[in-house]
C-alpha positions as CSV (number, residue, x, y, z in Angstrom):
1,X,88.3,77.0,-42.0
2,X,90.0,79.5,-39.4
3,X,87.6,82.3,-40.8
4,X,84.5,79.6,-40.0
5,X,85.9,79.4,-36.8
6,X,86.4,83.3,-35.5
7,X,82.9,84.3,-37.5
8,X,81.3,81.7,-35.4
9,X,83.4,82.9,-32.2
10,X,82.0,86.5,-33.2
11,X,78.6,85.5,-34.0
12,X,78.2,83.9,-29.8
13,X,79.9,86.8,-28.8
14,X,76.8,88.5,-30.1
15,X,74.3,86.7,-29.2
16,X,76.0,86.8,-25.8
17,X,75.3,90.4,-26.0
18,X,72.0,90.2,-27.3
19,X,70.8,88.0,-23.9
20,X,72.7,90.6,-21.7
21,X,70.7,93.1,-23.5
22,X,67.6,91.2,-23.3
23,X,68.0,90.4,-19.7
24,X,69.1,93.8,-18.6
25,X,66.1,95.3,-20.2
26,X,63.6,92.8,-18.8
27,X,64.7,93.4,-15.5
28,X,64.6,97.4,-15.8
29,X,60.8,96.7,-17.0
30,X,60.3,94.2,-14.0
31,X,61.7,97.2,-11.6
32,X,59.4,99.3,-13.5
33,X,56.4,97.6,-12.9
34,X,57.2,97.5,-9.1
35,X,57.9,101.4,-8.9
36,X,54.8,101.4,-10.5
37,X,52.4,99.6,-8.1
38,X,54.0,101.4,-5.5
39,X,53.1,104.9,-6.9
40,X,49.7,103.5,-7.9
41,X,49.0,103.7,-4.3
42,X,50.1,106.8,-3.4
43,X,48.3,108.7,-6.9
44,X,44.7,106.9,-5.6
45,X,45.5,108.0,-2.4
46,X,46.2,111.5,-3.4
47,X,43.0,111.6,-5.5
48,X,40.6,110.5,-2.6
49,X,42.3,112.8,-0.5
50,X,41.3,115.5,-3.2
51,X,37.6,114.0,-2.9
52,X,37.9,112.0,-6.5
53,X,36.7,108.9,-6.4
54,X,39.1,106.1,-7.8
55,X,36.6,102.9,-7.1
56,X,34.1,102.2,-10.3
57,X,31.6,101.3,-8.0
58,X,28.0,102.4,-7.3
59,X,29.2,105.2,-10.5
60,X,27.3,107.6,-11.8
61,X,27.8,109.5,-15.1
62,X,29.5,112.6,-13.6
63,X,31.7,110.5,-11.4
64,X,32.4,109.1,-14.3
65,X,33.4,112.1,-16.7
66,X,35.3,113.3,-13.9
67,X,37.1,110.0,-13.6
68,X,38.1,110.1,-17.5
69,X,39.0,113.6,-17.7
70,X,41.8,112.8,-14.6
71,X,42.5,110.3,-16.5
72,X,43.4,111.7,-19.3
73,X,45.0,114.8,-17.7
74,X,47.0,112.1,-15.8
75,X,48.7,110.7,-18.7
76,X,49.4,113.4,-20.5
77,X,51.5,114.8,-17.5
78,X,53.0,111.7,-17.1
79,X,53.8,111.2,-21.3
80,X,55.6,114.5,-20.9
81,X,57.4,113.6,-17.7
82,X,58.6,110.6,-19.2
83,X,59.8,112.4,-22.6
84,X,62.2,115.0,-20.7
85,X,63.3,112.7,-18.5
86,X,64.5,110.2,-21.5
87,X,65.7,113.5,-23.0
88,X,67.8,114.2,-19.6
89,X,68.8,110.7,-19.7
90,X,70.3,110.7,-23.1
91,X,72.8,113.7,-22.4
């Protein structure tokens, strides 16, 4: 009956961890998805700046290829930025 009683004592001192875990993490994506709106901004503006057009309106098929292709060559930059930076993170 004592063992009940300290596997039972173990088993909410997990979950406790578990919500920390869970709560901690939802609130590092929630920052995330701030930080991200906030560089959204700033990435458009940089691309009309550079004369590419970020709106899908009045489009034709160039502006459209061209559109991809940044796309494209935006996330893969930013797939490799986020891989050494997890790699930084983890030393």
């Amino acid at each position: 009956m004592v063992d009940e009683k300290k596997e039972t004592a173990a088993e909410k001192k997990i979950s406790l961890g578990e919500v920390k875990k869970a709560i901690a993490t939802s609130l590092g994506a929630a920052f995330g998805i701030v930080i991200g709106f906030l560089w959204y901004t700033v990435v458009t503006g940089g691309l009309q700046v550079a004369g590419v057009k970020t709106s899908l309106t009045d489009i034709n098929l160039n502006s459209w290829v061209v559109y991809m292709i940044t796309s494209v060559v935006l996330t893969v930059v930013l797939v490799v930025m986020i891989v050494v930076i997890s790699r930084w993170g983890n030393k």
